[in-house]
N, C-alpha and C positions, 0 to 999 in steps of 0.2 A: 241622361239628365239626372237619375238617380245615383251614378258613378260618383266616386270624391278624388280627380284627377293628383298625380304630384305637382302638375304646374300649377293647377291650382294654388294649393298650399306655397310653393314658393313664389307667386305670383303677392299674395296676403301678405306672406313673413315680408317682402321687398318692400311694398307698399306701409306696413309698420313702422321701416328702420329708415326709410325716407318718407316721407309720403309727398315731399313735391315732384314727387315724379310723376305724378299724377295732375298736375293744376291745368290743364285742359284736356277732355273727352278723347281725343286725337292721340295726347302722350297718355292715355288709361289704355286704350285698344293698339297701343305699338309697345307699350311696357309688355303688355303680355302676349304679344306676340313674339317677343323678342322673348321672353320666359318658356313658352313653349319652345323654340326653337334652341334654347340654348337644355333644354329637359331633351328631346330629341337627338341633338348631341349627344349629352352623357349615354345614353342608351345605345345610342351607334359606337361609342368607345366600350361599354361592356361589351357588346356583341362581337367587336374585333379582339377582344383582349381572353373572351372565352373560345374564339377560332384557334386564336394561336398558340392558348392549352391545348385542344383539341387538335391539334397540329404537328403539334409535338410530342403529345402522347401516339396517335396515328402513324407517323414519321418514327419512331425511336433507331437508334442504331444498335441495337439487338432487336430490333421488329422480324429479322429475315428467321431468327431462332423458330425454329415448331414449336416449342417447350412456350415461348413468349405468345407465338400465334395463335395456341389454343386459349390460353389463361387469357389474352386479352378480351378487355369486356364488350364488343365492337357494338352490341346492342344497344345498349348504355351509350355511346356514344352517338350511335345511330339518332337516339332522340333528342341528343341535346343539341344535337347539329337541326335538325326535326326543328325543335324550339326557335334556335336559332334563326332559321330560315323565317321562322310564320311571325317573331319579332323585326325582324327587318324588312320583311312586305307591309305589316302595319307601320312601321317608321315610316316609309316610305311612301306610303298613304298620307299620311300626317303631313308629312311636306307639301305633296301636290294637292293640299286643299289649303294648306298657309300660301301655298304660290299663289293657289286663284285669290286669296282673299289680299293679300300684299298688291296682286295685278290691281284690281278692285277700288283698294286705297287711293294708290297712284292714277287710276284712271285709264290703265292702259291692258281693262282685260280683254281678250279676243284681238291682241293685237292692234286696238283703232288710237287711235292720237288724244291725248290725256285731255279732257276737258280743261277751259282756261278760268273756269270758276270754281273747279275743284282745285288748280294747282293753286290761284289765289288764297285758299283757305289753309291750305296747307302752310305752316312756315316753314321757314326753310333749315333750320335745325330737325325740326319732323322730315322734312324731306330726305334728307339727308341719311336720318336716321332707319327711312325706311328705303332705299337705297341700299344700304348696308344688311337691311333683314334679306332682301331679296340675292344679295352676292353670296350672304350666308346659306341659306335656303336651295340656293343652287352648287354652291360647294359639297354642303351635305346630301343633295340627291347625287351626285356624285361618288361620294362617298358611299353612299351607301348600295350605288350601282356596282361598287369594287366589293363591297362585305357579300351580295348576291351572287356574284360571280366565284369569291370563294367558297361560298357554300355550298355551289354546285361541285364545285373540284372538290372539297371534301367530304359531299357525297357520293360522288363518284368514286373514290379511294377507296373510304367505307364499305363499300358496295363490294370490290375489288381487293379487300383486306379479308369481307366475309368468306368470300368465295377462296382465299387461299387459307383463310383457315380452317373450310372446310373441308378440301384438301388434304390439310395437314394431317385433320381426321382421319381422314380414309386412309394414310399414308401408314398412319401409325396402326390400325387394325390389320395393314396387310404385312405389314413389316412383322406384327405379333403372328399373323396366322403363317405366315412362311417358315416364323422361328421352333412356332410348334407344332412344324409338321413333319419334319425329319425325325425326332420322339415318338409322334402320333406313327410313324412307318414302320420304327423299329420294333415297338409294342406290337402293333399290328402284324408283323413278319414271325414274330416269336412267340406270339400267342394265337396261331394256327394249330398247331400241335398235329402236326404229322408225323405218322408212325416214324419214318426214316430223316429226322432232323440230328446230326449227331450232338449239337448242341445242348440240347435236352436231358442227355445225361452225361453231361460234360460236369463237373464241378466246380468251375467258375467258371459255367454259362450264365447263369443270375447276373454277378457283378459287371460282368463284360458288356453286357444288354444294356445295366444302369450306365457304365461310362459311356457308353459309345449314344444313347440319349441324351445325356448331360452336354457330350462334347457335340454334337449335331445342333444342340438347342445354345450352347454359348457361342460357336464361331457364326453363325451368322449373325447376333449381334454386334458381336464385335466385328465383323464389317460393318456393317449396317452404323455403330458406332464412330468407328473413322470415317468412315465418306459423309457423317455429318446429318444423315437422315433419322436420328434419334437424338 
């Protein structure tokens, strides 16, 4: 009660810029219902319009790269999907209590047969009108039963994007510790120093030691390179 809603606000600006929209009690409490619900919309259309960024950033066609896997921010997305989700449970809130109270209007909550003194009072322009919130109303729980459904498949993705680029991770520390470890051997083999290594007083034992590191540490990435796992 202490909240200052947007329908509100566009509920007052409406009533402003017409104000017979309002000339009986009936057209006040179906203006703004009809305000709320068309506030509910706009909010179901942000929620789909930031899915299908988050869609398509998720989806990329360089997504399958490890270079793209790790930098992506999937955390970050994780919560806006997160947001997502926790604003389309409250939309969807919001409608099934504009349902009950639209059933209510009409006279047909819990399903029983509309009183004949309530449809009397109604006219039938109101009627009509409120007819129309209730087709509205259930379109949009619909709808918004489809943005729930993709919020689960794109947190499932999510979920399944983390996991490959965690992956990725682990890919690329063994892909390094493979690369430096034919080096790490060669070092290790020549810095034993046993008495009978003829190497040792060879005079380009030094250099030999360096290339043959060098070249142990570039050719497995350059496989590693072409098959595309770097």
């Amino acid at each position: 009660r202490y909240a200052d809603p947007t329908a509100f606000k566009l509920f007052c600006a409406r009533v402003d810029k017409t104000p017979k929209v309002i000339e009986h009690p009936h057209d006040a409490v179906l203006t703004f219902l009809e305000t709320v619900v068309d506030r509910v919309a706009d909010i179901l259309e942000e929620i789909g319009n930031g899915l299908d960024v988050l869609a398509g950033e998720l989806f990329a066609q360089d997504a399958t790269s490890t270079k793209v896997a790790v930098e992506k921010d999937l955390a970050a997305m994780l919560r806006q999907i997160g947001r997502s989700g926790d604003l389309a449970g409250r939309a969807r809130e919001s409608l099934l209590s504009l349902t009950r109270a639209a059933g209510f209007l009409s006279g047909e909550e819990n399903g029983e047969t509309p009183h004949q003194d309530r449809n009397e009072a109604l006219h039938r322009n109101e009627a009509l009108r409120l007819k129309t919130l209730q087709r509205d109303i259930k379109s949009l729980l619909e709808h918004d039963a489809y943005l729930l459904s993709q919020i689960q498949f794109l947190l499932d993705s999510n979920l399944g994007m983390i996991s490959i680029q965690q992956n990725a991770i682990i890919k690329i520390l063994s892909v390094a510790a493979v690369i430096f470890l034919p080096p790490t051997l060669v070092g290790s083999l020549y810095g034993m120093n046993f008495e009978h290594m003829p190497e040792l007083k060879w005079h380009l034992g030094y250099p030999m030691a360096i290339v043959m590191m060098v070249l142990s540490a570039v050719l497995p990435y350059w496989y590693f390179r072409r098959r595309g796992w770097l």
